[in-house]
C-alpha positions as CSV (number, residue, x, y, z in Angstrom):
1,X,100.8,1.0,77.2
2,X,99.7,-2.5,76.0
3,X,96.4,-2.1,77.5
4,X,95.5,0.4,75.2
5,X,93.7,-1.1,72.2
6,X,93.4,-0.2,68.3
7,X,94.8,2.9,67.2
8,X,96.0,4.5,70.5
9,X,97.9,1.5,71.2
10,X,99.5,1.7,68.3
11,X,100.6,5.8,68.7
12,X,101.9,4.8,72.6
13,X,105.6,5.6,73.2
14,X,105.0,3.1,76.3
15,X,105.8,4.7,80.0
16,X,107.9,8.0,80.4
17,X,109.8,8.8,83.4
18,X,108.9,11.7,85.0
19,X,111.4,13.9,87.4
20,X,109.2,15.7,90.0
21,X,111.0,18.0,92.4
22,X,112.2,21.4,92.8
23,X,114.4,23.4,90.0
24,X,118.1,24.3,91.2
25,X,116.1,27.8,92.2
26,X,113.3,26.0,94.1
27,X,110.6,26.3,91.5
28,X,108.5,23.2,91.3
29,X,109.1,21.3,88.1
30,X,108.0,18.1,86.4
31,X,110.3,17.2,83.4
32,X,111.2,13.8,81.5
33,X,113.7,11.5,81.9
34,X,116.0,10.0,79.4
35,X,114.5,9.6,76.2
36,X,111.3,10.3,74.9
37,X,110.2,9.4,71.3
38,X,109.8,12.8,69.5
39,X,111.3,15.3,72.0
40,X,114.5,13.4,71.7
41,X,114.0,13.6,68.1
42,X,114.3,17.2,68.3
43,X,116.8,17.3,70.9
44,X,115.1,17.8,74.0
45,X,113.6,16.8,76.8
46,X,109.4,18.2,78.2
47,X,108.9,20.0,81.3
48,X,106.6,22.0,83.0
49,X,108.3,24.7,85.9
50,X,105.0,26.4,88.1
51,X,107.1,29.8,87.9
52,X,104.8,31.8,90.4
53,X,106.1,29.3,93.2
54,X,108.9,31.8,93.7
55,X,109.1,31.3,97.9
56,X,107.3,34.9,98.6
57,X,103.3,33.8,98.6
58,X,102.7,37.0,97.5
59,X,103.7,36.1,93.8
60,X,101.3,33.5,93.9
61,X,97.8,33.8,92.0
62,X,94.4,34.0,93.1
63,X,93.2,30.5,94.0
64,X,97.0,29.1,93.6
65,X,97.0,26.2,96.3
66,X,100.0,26.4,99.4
67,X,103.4,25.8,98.0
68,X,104.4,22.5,98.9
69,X,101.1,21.0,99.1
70,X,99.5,18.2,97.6
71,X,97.4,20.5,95.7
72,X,100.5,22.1,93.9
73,X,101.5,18.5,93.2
74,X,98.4,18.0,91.8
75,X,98.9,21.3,89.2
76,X,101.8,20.4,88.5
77,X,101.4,16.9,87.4
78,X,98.0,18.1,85.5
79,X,100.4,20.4,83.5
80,X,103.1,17.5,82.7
81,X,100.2,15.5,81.5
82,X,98.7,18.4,79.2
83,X,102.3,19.0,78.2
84,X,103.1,15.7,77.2
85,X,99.0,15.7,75.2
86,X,99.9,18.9,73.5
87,X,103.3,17.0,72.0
88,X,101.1,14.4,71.1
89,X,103.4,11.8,73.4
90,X,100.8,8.9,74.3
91,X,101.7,7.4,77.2
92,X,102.2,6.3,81.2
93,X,103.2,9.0,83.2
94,X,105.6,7.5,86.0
95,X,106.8,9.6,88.7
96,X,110.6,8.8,89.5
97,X,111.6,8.8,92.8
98,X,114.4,10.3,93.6
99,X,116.0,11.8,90.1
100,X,117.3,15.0,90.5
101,X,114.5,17.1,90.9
102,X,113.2,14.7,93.2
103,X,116.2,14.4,95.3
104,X,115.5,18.0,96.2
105,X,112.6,17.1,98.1
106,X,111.6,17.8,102.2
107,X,110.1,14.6,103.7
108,X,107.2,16.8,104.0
109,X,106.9,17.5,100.1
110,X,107.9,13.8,99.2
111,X,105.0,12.8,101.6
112,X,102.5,15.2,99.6
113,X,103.7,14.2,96.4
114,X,103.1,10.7,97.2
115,X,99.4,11.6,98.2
116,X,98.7,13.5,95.1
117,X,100.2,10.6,92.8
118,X,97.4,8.6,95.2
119,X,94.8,11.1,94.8
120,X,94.9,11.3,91.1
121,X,94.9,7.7,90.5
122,X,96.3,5.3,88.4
123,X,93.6,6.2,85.3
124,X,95.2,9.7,85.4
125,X,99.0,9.3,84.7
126,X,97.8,7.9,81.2
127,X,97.5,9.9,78.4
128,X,95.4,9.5,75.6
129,X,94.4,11.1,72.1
130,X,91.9,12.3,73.6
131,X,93.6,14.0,75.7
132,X,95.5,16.3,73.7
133,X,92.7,18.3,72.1
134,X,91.5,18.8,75.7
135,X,94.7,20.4,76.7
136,X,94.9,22.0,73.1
137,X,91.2,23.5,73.9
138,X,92.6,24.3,77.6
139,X,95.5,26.1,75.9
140,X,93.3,28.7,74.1
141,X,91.1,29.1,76.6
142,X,94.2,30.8,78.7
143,X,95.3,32.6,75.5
144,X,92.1,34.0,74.8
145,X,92.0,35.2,78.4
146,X,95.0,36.8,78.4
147,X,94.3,38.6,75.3
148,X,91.5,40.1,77.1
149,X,93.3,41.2,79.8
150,X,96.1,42.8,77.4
151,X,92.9,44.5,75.7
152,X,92.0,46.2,79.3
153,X,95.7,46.9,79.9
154,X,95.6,48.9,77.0
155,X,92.5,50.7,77.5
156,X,94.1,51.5,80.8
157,X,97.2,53.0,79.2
158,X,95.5,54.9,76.7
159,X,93.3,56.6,79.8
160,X,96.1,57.3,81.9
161,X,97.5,58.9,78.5
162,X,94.4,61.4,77.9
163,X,94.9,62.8,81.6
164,X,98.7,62.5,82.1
165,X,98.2,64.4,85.4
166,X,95.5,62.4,86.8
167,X,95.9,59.4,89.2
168,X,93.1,57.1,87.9
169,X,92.9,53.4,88.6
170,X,92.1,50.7,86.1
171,X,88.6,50.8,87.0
172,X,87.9,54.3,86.5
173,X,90.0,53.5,82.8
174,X,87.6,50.7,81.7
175,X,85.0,52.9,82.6
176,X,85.7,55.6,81.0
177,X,86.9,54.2,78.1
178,X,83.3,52.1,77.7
179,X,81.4,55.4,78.3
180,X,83.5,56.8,75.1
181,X,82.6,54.0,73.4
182,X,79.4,54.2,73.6
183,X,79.2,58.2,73.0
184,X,80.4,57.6,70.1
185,X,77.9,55.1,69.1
186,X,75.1,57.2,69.9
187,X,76.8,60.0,67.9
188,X,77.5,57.8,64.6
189,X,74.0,56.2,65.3
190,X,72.2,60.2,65.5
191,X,71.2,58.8,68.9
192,X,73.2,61.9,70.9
193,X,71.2,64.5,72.7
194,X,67.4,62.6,72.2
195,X,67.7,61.9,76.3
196,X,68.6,65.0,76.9
């Protein structure tokens, strides 16, 4: 990345090759090509597989674009790029075409990958210092959100286990268990029975 001046210039491992396709199970995957500087250090190469792409749209999450579409490519290459920030590997994306994964492609999907490569724009398939404490912050972000979903998961477990014999939905579990909580508050605060 010549262009790149001062002290990001100097941490640039130049252009990587990036193999955009599907996996030998159809999953849509980005990964590098040939060697990179540090994950060939450490014997391997950097991908990025959208594992809820599984062919039944019903695995797919809440606001998860069309498989196939130039959305997905999008994701998918927004993940290769945090991927490659979080390793701290400074450098030109370039999409192969044609590698293995990409050999795998419809004409269809080729054609949308080539319009999300378009879309996102030369400026985008560089990455930068800069851009690994964003996907670092990103990173946490996701943690910290499924932590807090674990945390309700449990509350739900621990209400389906005070009334085995009840159907209750996770609803009814967080609300209960919030209700509790806040019983026993009032009772440790000498707040209980003053409204009544």
């Amino acid at each position: 990345m010549p262009e790149e001046p001062g002290f990001a210039g100097i941490l640039s491992v130049g252009t990587v090759v990036v193999d955009v396709g599907y996996d030998f199970i159809g999953i849509p995957t980005a990964s590098t090509i040939g060697h990179v500087l540090k994950a060939a250090d450490l014997g391997g190469e950097i991908s990025v597989t959208l594992h809820q792409y599984t062919g039944d749209p019903d695995d797919l999450y809440e606001g998860d674009p069309p498989e196939g579409s130039i959305e997905m490519w999008k994701l998918l290459l927004a993940g290769m790029k945090d991927m490659l920030a979080r390793c701290f590997i400074f450098c030109r994306m370039r999409v192969a075409g044609a590698e293995l994964l990409g050999a795998r492609l419809e004409a269809d999907d080729e054609k949308n990958l080539d319009a999300a490569i378009e879309e996102l724009g030369k400026e985008f398939m560089l990455v930068k210092p800069e851009h690994a404490l964003q996907a670092i912050e990103k990173r946490h972000r996701g943690e910290q959100a499924t932590a807090g979903w674990l945390a309700h998961l449990a509350t739900f477990m621990e209400a389906q286990q005070e009334d085995p014999g009840e159907d209750i939905t996770f609803g009814d579990a967080i609300e209960r268990h919030e209700k509790g909580t806040e019983d026993l508050r009032r009772l440790v605060e000498g707040e209980a029975g003053e409204d009544e």
